[in-house]
Residue frames as a rotation matrix with the C-alpha (Angstrom) as fourth column:
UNK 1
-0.176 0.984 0.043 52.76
0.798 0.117 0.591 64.28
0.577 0.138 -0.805 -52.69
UNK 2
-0.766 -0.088 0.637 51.39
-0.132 -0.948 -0.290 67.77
0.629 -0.306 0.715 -51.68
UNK 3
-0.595 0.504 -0.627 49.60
0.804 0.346 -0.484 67.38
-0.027 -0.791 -0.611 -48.18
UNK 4
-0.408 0.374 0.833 46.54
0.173 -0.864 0.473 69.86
0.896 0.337 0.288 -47.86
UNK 5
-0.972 0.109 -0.206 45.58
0.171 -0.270 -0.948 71.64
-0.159 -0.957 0.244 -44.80
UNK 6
-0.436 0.893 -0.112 41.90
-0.026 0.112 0.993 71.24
0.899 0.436 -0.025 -44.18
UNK 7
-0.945 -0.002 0.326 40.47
-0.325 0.096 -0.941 72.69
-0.029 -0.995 -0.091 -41.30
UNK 8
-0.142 0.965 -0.222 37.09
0.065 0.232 0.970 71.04
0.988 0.123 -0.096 -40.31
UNK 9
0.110 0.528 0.842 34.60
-0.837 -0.408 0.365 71.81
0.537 -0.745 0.397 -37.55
UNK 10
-0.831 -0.528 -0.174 34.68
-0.132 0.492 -0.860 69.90
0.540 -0.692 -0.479 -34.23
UNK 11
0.409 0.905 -0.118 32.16
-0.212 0.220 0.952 68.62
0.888 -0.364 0.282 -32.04
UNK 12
-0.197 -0.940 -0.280 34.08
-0.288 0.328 -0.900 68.48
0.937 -0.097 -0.335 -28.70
UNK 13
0.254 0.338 0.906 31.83
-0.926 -0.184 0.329 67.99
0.278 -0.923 0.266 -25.75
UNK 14
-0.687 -0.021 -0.726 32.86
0.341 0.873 -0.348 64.73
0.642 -0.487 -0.592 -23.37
UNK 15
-0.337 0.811 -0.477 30.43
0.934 0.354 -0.058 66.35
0.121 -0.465 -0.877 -21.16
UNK 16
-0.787 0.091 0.610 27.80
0.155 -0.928 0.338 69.05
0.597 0.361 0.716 -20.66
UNK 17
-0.856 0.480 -0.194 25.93
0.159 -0.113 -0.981 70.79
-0.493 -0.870 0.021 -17.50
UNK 18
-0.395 0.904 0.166 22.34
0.630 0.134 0.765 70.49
0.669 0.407 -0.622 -17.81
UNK 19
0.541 0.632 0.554 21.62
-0.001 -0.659 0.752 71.38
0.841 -0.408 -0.356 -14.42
UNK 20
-0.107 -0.737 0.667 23.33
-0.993 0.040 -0.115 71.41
0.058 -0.674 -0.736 -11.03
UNK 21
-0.424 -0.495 0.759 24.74
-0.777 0.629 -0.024 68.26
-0.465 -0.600 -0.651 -10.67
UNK 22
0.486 0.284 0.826 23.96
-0.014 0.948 -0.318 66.70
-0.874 0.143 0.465 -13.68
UNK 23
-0.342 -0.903 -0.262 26.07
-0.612 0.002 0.791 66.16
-0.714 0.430 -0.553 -16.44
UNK 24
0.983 0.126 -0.133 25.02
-0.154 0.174 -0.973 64.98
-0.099 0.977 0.190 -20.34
UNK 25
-0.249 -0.962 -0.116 28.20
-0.226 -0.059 0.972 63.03
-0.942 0.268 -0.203 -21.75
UNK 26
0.615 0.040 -0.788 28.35
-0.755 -0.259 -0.602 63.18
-0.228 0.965 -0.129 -25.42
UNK 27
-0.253 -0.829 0.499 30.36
-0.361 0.560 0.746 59.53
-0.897 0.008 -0.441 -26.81
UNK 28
0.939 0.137 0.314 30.41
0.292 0.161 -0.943 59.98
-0.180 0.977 0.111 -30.60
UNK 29
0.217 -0.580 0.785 32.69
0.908 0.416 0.057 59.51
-0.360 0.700 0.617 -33.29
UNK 30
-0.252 -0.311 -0.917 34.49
0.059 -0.950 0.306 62.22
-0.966 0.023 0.257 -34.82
UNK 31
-0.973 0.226 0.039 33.11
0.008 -0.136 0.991 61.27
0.229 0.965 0.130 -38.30
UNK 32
0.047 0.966 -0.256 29.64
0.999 -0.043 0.019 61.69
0.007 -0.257 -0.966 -36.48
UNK 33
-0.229 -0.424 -0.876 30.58
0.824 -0.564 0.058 64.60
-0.518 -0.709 0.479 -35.73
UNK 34
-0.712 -0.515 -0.477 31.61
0.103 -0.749 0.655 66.04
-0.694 0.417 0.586 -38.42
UNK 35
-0.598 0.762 0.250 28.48
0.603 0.221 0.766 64.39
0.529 0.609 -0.591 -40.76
UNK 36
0.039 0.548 -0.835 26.73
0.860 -0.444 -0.252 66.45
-0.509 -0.709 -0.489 -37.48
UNK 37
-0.091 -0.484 -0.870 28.61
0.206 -0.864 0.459 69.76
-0.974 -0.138 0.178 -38.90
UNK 38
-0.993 -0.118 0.010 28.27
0.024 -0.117 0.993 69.29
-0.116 0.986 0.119 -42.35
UNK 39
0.123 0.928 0.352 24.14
0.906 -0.250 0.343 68.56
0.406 0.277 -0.871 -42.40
UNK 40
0.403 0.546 -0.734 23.90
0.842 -0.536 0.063 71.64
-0.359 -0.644 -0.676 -40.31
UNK 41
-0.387 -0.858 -0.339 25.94
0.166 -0.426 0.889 73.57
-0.907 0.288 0.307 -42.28
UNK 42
-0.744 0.579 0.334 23.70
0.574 0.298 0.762 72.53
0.342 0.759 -0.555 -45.30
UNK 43
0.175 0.984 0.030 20.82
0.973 -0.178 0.146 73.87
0.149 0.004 -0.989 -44.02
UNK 44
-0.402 -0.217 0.890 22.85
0.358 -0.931 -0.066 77.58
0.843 0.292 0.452 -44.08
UNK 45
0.675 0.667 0.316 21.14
0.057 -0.475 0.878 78.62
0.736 -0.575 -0.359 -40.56
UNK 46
0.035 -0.634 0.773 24.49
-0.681 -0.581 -0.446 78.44
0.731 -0.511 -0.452 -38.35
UNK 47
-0.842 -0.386 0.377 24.24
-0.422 0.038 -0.906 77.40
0.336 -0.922 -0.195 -34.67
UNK 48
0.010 0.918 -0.397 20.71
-0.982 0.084 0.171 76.74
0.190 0.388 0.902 -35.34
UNK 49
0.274 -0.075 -0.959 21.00
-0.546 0.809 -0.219 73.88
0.792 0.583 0.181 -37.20
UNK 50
-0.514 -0.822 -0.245 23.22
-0.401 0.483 -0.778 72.14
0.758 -0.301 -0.578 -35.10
UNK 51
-0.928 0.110 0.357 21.61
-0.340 0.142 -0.930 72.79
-0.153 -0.984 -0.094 -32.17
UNK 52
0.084 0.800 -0.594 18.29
-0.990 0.136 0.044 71.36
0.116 0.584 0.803 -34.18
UNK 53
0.075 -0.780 -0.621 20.19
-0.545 0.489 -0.681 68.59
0.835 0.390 -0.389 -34.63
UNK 54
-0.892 -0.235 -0.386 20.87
0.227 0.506 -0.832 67.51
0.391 -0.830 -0.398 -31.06
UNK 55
-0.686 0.638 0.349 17.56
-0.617 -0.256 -0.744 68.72
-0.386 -0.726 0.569 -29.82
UNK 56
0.243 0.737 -0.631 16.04
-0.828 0.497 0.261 65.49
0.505 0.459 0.731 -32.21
UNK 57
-0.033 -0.083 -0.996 17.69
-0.120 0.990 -0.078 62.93
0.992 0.117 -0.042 -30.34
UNK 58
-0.883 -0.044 -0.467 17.30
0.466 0.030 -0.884 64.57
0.053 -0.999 -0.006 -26.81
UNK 59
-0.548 0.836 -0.021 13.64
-0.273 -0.156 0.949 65.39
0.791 0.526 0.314 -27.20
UNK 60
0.402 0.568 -0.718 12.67
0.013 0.780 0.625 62.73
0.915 -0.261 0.307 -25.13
UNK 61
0.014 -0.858 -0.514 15.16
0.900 0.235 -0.367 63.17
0.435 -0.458 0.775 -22.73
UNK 62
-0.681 -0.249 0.688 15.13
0.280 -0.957 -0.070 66.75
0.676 0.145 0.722 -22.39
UNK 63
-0.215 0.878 0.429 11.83
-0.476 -0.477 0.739 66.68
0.853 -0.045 0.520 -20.81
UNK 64
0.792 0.028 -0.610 12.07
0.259 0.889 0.377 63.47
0.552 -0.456 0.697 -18.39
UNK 65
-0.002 -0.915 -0.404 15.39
0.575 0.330 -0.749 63.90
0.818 -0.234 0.526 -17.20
UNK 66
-0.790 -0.069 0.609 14.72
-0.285 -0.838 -0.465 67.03
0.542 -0.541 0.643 -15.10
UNK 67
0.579 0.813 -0.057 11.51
-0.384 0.334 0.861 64.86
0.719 -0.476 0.506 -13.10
UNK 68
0.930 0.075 -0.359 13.65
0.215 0.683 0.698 62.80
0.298 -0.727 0.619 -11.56
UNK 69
0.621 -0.648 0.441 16.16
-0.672 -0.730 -0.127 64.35
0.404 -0.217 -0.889 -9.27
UNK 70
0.409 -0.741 0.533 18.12
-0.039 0.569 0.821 60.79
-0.912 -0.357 0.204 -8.40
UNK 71
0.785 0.085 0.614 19.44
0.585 0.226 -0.779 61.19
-0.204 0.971 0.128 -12.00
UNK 72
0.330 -0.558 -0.761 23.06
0.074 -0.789 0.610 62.11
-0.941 -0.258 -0.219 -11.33
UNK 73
-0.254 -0.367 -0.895 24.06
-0.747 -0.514 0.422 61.61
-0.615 0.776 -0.143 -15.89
UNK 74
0.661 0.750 -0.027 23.36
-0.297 0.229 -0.927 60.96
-0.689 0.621 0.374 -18.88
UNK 75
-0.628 -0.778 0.012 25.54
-0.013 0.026 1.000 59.19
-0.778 0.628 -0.027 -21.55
UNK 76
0.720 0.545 -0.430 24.57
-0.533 0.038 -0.845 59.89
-0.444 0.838 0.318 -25.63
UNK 77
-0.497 -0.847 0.186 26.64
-0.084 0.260 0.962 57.20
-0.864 0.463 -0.200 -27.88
UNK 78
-0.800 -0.013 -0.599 26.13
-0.596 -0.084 0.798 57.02
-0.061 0.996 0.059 -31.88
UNK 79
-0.691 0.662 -0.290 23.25
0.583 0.748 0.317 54.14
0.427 0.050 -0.903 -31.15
UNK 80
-0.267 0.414 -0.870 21.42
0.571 -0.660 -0.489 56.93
-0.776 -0.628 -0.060 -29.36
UNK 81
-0.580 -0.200 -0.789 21.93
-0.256 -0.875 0.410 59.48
-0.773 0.440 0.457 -32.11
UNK 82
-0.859 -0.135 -0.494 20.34
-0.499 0.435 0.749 56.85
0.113 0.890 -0.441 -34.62
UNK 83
0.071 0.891 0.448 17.51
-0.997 0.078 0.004 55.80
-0.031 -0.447 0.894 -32.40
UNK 84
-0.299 -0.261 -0.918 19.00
0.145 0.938 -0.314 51.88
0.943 -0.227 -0.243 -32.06
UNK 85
-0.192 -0.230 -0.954 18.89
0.675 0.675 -0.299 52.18
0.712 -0.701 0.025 -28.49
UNK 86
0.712 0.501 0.492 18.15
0.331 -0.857 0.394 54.37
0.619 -0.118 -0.776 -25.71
UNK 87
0.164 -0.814 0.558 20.35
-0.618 -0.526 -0.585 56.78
0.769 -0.248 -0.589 -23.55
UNK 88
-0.226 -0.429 -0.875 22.61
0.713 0.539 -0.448 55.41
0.664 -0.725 0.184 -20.51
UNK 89
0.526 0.165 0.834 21.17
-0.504 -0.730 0.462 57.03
0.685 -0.664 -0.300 -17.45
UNK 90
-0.390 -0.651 -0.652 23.45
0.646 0.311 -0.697 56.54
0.657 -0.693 0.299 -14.06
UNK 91
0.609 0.791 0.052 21.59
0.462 -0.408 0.788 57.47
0.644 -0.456 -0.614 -11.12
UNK 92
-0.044 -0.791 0.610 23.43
-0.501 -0.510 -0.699 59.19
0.864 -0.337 -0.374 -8.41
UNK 93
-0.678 -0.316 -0.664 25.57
0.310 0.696 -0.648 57.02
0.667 -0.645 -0.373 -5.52
């Protein structure tokens, strides 16, 4: 059987600085991911997209998070991305 090489796009963040001393972790699936990479990809706009993409399910977040300076991170998991559930905030020790 002839194995095919198929590269496919990555999503790789475990975490990302917002501001000083806060920290957005990212805990999705790599077939999220990639379904992430492939709609955005569809819509033919690049980096865009994507970043469309993540700016629907941190909306809400995006704004709020930066009020309240005991907020030391944020966690996003697949129940997040879907609107099931809201983000995991961890204040700071």
């Amino acid at each position: 059987m002839e194995m095919k090489n198929i590269n496919l796009p990555l999503i790789a963040l475990r975490g990302m600085t917002v501001l000083p001393d806060m920290v957005i972790h990212f805990d999705i699936s790599r077939k999220k991911s990639i379904h992430a990479v492939e709609k955005a990809m569809e819509k033919d706009t690049g980096a865009r997209a994507l970043r469309s993409i993540i700016e629907d399910f941190m909306l809400d977040i995006m704004y709020e998070i930066p009020k309240d300076s005991n907020i030391g991170s944020v966690t996003i998991t697949e129940d997040v991305v879907e609107k099931k559930r809201a983000p995991v905030i961890t204040m700071r020790a």
